[in-house]
N, C-alpha and C positions, 0 to 999 in steps of 0.2 A: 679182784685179781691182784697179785703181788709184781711189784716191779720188776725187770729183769731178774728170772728163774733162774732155779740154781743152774749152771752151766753143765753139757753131757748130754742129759735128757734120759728117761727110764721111758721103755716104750710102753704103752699103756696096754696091760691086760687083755685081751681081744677073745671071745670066745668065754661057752659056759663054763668049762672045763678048767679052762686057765684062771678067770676071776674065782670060782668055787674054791681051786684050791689053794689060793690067796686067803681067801677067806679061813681057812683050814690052819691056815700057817699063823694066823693072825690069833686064832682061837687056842691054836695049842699052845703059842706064846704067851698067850693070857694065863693058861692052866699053869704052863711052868713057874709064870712069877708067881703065882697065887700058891702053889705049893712052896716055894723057897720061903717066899716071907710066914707062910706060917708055921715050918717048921722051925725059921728065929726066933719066932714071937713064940712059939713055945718054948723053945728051948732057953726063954730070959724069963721064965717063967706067967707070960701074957695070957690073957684069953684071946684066941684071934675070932676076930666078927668079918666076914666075907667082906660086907660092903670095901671095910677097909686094906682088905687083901686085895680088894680086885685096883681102889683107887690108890697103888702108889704110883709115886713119878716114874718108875720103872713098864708098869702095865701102861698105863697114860701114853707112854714114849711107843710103845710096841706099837698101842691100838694106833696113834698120828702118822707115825712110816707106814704102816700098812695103807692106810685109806690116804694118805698122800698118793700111792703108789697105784693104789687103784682106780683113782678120780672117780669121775662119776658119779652117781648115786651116792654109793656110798661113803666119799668124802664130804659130800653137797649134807648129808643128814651129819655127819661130824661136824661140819660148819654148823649147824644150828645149834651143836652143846658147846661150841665153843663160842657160844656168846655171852661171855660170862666172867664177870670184875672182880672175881675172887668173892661174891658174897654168897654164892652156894659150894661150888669146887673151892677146898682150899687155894688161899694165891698163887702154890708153887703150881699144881695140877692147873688152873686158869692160863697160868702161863706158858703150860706147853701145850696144851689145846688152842693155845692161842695160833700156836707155828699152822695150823691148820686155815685158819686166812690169812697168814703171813707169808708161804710154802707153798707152793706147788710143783714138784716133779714137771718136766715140761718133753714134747715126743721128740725124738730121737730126726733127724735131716732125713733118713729113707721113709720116715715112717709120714712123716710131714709130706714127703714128694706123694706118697702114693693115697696120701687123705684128697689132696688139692687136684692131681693126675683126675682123680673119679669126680670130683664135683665141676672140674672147667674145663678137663681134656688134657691132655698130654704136651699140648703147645701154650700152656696159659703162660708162661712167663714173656713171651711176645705182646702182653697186652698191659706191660709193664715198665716204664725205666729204672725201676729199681723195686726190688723186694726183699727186705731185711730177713734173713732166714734164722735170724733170731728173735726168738720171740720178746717182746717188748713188756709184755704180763703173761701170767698161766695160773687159772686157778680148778673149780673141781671138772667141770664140762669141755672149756677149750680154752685156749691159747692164745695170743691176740701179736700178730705183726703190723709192722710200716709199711705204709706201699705209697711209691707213687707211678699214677698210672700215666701211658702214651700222652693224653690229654692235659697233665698237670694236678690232677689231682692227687693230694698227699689224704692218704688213708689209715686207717686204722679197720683192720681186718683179722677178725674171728673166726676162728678154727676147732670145728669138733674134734675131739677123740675120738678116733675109729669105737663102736662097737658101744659109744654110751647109752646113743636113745634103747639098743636093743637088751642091754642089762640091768635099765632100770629095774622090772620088777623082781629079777634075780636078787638085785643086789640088796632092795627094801627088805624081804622075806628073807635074806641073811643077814643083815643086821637084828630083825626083829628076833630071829629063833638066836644069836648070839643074846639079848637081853632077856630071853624068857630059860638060857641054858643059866645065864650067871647069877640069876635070880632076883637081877634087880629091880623086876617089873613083878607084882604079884599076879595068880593066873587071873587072880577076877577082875581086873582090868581088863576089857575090853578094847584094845587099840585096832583093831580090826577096820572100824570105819578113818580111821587117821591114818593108817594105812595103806589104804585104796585113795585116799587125800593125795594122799604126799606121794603115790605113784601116777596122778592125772597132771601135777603139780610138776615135777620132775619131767615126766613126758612132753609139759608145754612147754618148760625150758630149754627143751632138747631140738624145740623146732622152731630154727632160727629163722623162718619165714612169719612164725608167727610176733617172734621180738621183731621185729622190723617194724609188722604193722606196729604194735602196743608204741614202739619208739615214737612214729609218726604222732600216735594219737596224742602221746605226751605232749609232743612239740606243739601241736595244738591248741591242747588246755592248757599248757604254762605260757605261748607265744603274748601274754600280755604281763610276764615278770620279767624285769630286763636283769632282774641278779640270777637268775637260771641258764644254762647252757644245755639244748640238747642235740647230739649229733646227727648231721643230715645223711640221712638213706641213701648210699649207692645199688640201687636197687639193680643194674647192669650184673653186678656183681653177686650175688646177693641170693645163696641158693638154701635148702634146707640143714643145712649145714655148714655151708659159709655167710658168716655176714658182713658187709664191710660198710663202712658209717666212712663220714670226714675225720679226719686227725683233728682235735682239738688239745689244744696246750692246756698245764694245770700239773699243780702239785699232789702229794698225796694229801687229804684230810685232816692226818692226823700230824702234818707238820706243822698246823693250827697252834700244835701245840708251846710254840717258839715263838707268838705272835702276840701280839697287847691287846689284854684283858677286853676292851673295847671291840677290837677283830672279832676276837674270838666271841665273843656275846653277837655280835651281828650276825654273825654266819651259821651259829647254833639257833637264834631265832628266824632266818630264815627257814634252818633246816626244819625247826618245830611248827613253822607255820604250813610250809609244805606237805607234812605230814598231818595237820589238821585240813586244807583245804581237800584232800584225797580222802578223808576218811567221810566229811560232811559235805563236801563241795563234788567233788568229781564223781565221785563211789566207785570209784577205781582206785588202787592201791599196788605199787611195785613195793612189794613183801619181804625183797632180799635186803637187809641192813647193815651187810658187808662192807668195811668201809672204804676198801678198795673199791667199792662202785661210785663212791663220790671224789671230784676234785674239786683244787679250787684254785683260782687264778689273783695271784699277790697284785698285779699291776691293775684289775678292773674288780674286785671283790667280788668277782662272780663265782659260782657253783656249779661244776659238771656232772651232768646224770650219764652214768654208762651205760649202765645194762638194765633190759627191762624185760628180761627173760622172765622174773618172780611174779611181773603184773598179771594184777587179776582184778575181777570184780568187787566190791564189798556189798556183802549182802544187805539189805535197810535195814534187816531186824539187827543185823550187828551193828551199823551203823546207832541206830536208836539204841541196844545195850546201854554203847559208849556212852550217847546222851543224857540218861538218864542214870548214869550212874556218875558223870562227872557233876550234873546238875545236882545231885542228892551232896556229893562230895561239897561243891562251890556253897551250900546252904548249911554244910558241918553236919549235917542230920546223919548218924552212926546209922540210925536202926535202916533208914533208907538207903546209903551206902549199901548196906548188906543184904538187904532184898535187893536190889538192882544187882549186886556183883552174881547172888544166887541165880535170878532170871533169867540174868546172860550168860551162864554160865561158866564164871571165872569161877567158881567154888563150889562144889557140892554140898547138898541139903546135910551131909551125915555130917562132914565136918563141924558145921555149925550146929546141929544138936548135941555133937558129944563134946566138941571142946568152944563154947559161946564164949565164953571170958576172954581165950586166947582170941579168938576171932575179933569180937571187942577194942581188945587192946592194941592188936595191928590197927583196924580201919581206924583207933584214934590217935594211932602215930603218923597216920596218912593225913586224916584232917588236921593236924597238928602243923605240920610242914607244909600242906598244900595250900591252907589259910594265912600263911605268915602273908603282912604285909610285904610288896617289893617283890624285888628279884629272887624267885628260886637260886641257890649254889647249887647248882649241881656237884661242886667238886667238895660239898660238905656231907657225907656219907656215914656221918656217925651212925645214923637213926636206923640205916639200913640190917645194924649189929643187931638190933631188938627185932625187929620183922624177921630175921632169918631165925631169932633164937626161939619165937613164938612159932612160926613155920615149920621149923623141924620139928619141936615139939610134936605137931599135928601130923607129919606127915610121917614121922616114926609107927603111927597108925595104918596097918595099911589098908583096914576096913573103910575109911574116910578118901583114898583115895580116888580121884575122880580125871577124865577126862573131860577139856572143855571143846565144843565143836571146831571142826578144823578148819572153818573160815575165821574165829575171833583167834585160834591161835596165831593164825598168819597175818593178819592185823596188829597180834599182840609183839611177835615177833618184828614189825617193823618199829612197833613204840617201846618197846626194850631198846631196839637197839643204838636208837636214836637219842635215847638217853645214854645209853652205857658211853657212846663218842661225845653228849655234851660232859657227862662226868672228868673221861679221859684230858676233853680239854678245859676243865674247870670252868666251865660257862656261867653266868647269871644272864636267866630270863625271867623277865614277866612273865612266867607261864598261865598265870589265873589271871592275867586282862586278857590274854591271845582266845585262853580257854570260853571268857564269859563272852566273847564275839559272838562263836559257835553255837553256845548253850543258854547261854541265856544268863541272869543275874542271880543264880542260886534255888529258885524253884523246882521242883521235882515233875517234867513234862504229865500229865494224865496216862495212865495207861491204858 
């Protein structure tokens, strides 16, 4: 969630009708730019290629107001392409996809009375000495105020958007038929099963009784890390759509980035071992790696967990993937990297029979970096130029393209993104001592 929202507030879409035709306005905005720039680019004599009509800063700009606009669903799936460091979206495009977890439109004061009016009654502000009716964050699902209540307690209090949980799958089925109209998905992809993923995923997000528990659980299985912080349940409060936790202080994340080299490497290998203990230790995993969900407190170098609407189970066999594919990694063995990445399906079998070389040549820029003695840089990203130029390469194919199951994407998605914020803050970690904890010393487990 982003810090104090832009001020006003744009009421959130409510009803099939109204987001549909958001939708509509979204799509013909896209058409319009796609035909200007290709009537320039022909008229300077260019051949225009779609992908690149569709991706200028202009279209880019349209699609983030819209789905700002719309929250929900389908800002929550815009948030997951805009996770991304300029190494697949050119920098500028990175950068405005970025406003999408930087931005959120935030509801309107009638529209806030009459969300809060249905979940606690029409007298809830008597159960209050104060309530900030501005929101303090807002990102794609709800909004988050101050409160302190009769009792003393200083709050932090989550607010759905009217009308989210009920357009989720509206809103998943119009993104998708927008990428199969623009053509950048080809038909023989299958996303059908990621689809019904990411609308069970989205739905559990939406039901703030079920973050509440996952919160608790957290607090649980981290209650023996004193650098972790998670917020305690006012469960008084605390309905299918409102949630309210304790107020806890903390900066944003990414203001790490102002802090000495030394900070900054502690709190990134926190973050990375946290995210190793969830993947082999708990098999549970909060998936959203938004970095507005973490803060962190300058005076105790502790770490706050916000939101844990994303959490979910991890499956063993994904679990094991991982293992045996970081185990193949930790031992430099290419050929078994590459069967393990296949098994687990990060890659499809076609890619690696049509293009092996390519394939090859990334898993040995991975054991290349991964094996260096010492602290990983994340903030050293040369390497990353070669993997993206062998990647596209193969993905210029679109026969090769594959989907990978959508519990390892959700996984994958949380260790993207926890790298992309150690990149941002230039971290050095040991990542292959943390790694060989978990896995072992470079052997490849039996299958």
């Amino acid at each position: 969630m982003t810090d104090r929202p832009r001020s006003g507030g744009y009421r959130v879409p409510h009803g099939r009708l109204s987001r549909l035709s958001q939708f509509g306005r979204l799509a013909g905005g896209v058409a319009g730019g796609v035909l200007a720039e290709g009537a320039r680019r022909l008229a300077s004599g260019k051949r225009p290629h779609l992908r690149d009509l569709l991706l200028t800063p202009g279209n880019v700009s349209t699609v983030v107001e819209r789905l700002a606009h719309l929250r929900g669903a389908a800002m929550k799936l815009g948030q997951m392409v805009s996770m991304d460091a300029g190494d697949v979206l050119p920098a500028e495009l990175a950068q405005i996809m970025a406003r999408l977890r930087d931005n959120a439109h935030h509801m309107p004061p009638a529209q806030l009375q009459k969300a809060l009016n249905a979940q606690w009654g029409t007298d809830w502000r008597s159960r209050f000495q104060l309530f900030d009716a501005r929101p303090i964050a807002a990102a794609s699902i709800g909004q988050v105020h101050r409160a302190i209540t009769r009792d003393g307690r200083e709050l932090a209090i989550k607010v759905q958007y009217p009308g989210v949980r009920e357009s989720i799958d509206a809103d998943v089925d119009n993104v998708a038929t927008l990428l199969r109209l623009s053509n950048l998905l080809p038909a023989s992809v299958d996303i059908a099963p990621l689809l019904a993923e990411a609308k069970r995923q989205l739905a559990e997000e939406a039901d703030y009784l079920r973050e509440a528990a996952q919160m608790q659980r957290f607090a649980a299985l981290l209650a023996d890390d004193p650098g972790v912080i998670v917020p305690e349940l006012a469960a008084d409060l605390t309905t299918p759509s409102v949630l309210a936790m304790s107020f806890v202080e903390g900066q944003p994340i990414e203001a790490l980035e102002r802090a000495p080299q030394g900070t900054r490497d502690a709190v990134m290998a926190r973050m990375i071992g946290l995210v190793l203990r969830e993947l082999f230790d708990f098999g549970m995993m909060q998936t959203d790696p938004n970095f507005a969900n973490f803060r962190f407190q300058p005076d105790t170098g502790r770490i706050v967990l916000l939101d844990f609407g994303a959490a979910r189970p991890v499956a063993s066999s994904t679990a094991e993937g991982y293992r045996r594919l970081l185990a193949a990694g930790l031992g430099g063995d290419r050929d078994a990297v590459r069967d393990a990445a296949v098994a687990a399906g990060f890659m499809g079998k076609g890619a690696v029979d049509r293009y092996l070389p390519r394939v090859n040549r990334m898993i040995d820029v991975i054991l290349c970096e991964m094996n260096r003695p010492g602290a990983f840089d994340f903030g050293d990203r040369r390497f990353v130029a070669t993997l993206r130029e062998e990647g596209m390469a193969i993905a210029a194919d679109r026969a090769t393209w594959h989907v990978p199951p959508a519990d390892l994407l959700f996984v994958q998605r949380k260790i993207s993104g926890t790298a992309l914020l150690a990149a941002r803050l230039k971290a050095r970690v040991d990542v292959r001592t943390m790694v060989q904890h978990w896995v072992g010393g470079g052997a490849v487990p039996a299958a």
